[in-house]
N, C-alpha and C positions, 0 to 999 in steps of 0.2 A: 504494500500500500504506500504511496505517494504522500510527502511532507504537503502541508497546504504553504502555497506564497505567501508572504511576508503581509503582500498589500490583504489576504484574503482572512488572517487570523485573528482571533479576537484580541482586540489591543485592554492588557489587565494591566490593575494596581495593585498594592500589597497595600493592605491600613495595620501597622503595629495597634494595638490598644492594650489598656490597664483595666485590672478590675479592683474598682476599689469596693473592700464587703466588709464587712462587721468580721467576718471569720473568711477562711481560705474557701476558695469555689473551684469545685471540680473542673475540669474539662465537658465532662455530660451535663453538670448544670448550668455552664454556660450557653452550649448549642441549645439544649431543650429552650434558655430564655431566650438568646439570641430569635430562633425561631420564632419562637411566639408573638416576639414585639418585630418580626420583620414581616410575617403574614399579616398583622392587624395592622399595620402600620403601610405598606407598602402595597399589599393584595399580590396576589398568583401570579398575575400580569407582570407589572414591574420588579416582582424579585425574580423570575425567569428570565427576565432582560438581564437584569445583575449578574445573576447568577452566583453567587457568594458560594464562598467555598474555604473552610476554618483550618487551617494548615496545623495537622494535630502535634507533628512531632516539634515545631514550633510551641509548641503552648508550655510554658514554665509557671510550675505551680508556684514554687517557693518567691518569686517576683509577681506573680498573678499576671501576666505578659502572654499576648497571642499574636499570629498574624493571622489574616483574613486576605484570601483572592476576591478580586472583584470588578466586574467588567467596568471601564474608564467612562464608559458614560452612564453609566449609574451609583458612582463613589460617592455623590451628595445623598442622593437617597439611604445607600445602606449607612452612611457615618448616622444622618439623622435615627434611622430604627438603633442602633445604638447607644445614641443617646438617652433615647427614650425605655430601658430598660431600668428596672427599679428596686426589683428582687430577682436573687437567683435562688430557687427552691426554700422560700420560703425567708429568705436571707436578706436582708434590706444590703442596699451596693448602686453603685453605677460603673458604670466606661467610660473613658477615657482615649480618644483617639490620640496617639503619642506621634505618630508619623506616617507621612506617605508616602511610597515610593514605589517606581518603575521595575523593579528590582527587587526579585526575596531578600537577595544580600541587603540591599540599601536599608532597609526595617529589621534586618538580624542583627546587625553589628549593635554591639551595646555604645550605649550614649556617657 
């Protein structure tokens, strides 16, 4: 099977973020909220356009630190459903967009 052209591939961003919680948050209770506030927040439609995608072996518990894939012209959208999370399983918390980049490396490298 044939690589797609340059001009033809979805052009992504990587969003680092923080979770700030009362207590430490899994990785599963953050997709589970992520999700939630990105379906209610966004609907079917525009998060399939996004297409967000939680890059797990990126995720650091002991920093609470993730990145996120996310198609370039919908990175306002998903940063907002982000914003707007409030609890993770039951956990009062928000997120924190730390940085954006073209680049997994540009958002792995510590700051």
């Amino acid at each position: 099977m044939k690589n797609l052209q340059p001009a033809m591939r979805e052009n992504t961003r990587y969003l680092k973020f923080r979770i700030h919680s009362e207590e430490k948050v899994e990785l599963s209770g953050f997709v589970d909220s992520f999700w939630d506030s990105a379906v209610d927040f966004l609907g079917s439609r525009t998060l399939s356009k996004a297409s967000p995608w939680i890059i797990a072996n990126k995720f650091d518990e002991e920093k609470q630190e993730g990145v996120i894939r996310v198609n370039r012209e919908e990175i306002d959208a998903v940063r907002a459903a982000l914003t707007l999370i409030q609890s993770f399983k039951g956990r009062n918390g928000f997120v924190e967009v730390v940085k954006i980049s073209g680049a997994v490396r540009g958002v792995s490298e510590s700051e």
